[in-house]
Structures are given as C-alpha cells and as structure tokens.
N, C-alpha and C positions, 0 to 999 in steps of 0.2 A: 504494500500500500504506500502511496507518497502521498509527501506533507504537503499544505497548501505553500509555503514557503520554496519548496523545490520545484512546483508548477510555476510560481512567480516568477522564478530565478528564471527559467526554463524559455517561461515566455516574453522575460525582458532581453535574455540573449539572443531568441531568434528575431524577433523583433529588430533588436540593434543590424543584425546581420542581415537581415531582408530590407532594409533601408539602404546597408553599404554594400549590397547589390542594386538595389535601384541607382544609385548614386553613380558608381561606375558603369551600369547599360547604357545611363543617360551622356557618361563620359564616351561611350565608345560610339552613342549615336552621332553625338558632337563631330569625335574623328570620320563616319561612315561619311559624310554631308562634305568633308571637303575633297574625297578622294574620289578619283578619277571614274568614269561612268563604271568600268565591271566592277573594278573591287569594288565601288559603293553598293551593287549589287551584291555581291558577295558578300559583303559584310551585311547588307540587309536582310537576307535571308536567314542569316548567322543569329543577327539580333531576335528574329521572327522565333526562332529555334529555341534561345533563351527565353523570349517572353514565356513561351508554353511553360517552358521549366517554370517559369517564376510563378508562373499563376498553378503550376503543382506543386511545389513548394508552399505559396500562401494555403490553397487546399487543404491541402497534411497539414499543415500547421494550426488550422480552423477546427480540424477533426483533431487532433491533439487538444486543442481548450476543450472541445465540447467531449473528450472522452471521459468514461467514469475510473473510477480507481485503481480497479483491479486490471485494463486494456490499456491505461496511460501509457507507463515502462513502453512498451510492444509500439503503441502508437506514434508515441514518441520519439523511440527509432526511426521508423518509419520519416519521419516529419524531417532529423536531423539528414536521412541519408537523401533525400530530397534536398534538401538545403544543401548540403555537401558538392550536389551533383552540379546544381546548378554555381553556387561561385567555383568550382573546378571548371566550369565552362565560358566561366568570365574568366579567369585565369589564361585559359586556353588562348582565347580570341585578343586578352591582352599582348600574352609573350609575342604572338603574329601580328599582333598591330604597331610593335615597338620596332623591329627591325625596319620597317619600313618605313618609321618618321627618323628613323638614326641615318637611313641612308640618304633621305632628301635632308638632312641638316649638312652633313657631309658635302654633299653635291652643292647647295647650293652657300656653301662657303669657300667652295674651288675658288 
C-alpha cells in the first residue's frame, strides 16, 4: 500500500518532468521552423511522433492519480516507463539536432 505523501512526491516529479519535456519539444519546434524544407519535414514528423508519446505519457500519468492503492506500485510503473520513453526521445532528436547547428556555426564563421 503507498502513502498519500509518496503519491504527492510521485506526482510533483512527473509533473516537473512533463513540463521539461514540453519545454524542450517546444525548443526543438523552434529549431524545426528555421531548417531547410526536408529536414523541417523530418523533424516535423519526428515532433508528430513525440507528441503521441506525450499525450501517452500525460494518459498513464492520469491513470496513475486516479489508480487505487493496491494497482498504484504496477500503474505507476507503467506511467514512469512512459515518461522514460518519451524524454529518451527528446534526447534522441536533440543529440541529431546538435551536430547540425555545430556545423553551420562552423561554416559560417569560415
């Protein structure tokens, strides 16, 4: 059984963490809008990709509040490995979005 104090915790951490993925989807949309017509596609698509993650993440994370005590633990999981996936996915789409502003800083300080 958990305490209401480890559901609090629980739900001010994803919470924080579903925020500082929105914060960086909205950073990577930022960069989609100034790069060149495919990759902006590319990366649109990418984002599209994410969003679903996020709106399964927010999901699981809603069915975690509303679960009862004894499925919490279980649901929980569930919620965290959701979350998980999706900022691994913003990770992802960062580390390939970085090489390619390192090399137009590069170029265009020739």
């Amino acid at each position: 059984m958990t305490n209401p104090a480890e559901r609090d915790g629980h739900a001010a951490l994803s919470h924080e963490r579903l925020l500082d993925a929105t914060h960086r989807m909205e950073a990577l949309r930022t960069h989609a809008e100034r790069q060149p017509t495919e990759r902006r596609l590319e990366l649109e698509r990418t984002l599209d990709r994410l969003r679903g993650q996020r709106n399964r993440a927010l999901a699981r994370l809603e069915d975690c509040r509303l679960a009862s005590g004894d499925s919490w633990p279980s649901v929980r999981d569930q919620a965290m490995a959701a979350l998980n996936e999706l900022l691994d996915g913003i990770a992802e789409v960062e580390r390939r979005a970085r090489p390619v502003a390192a090399r137009r800083a590069r170029t265009s300080s020739l």
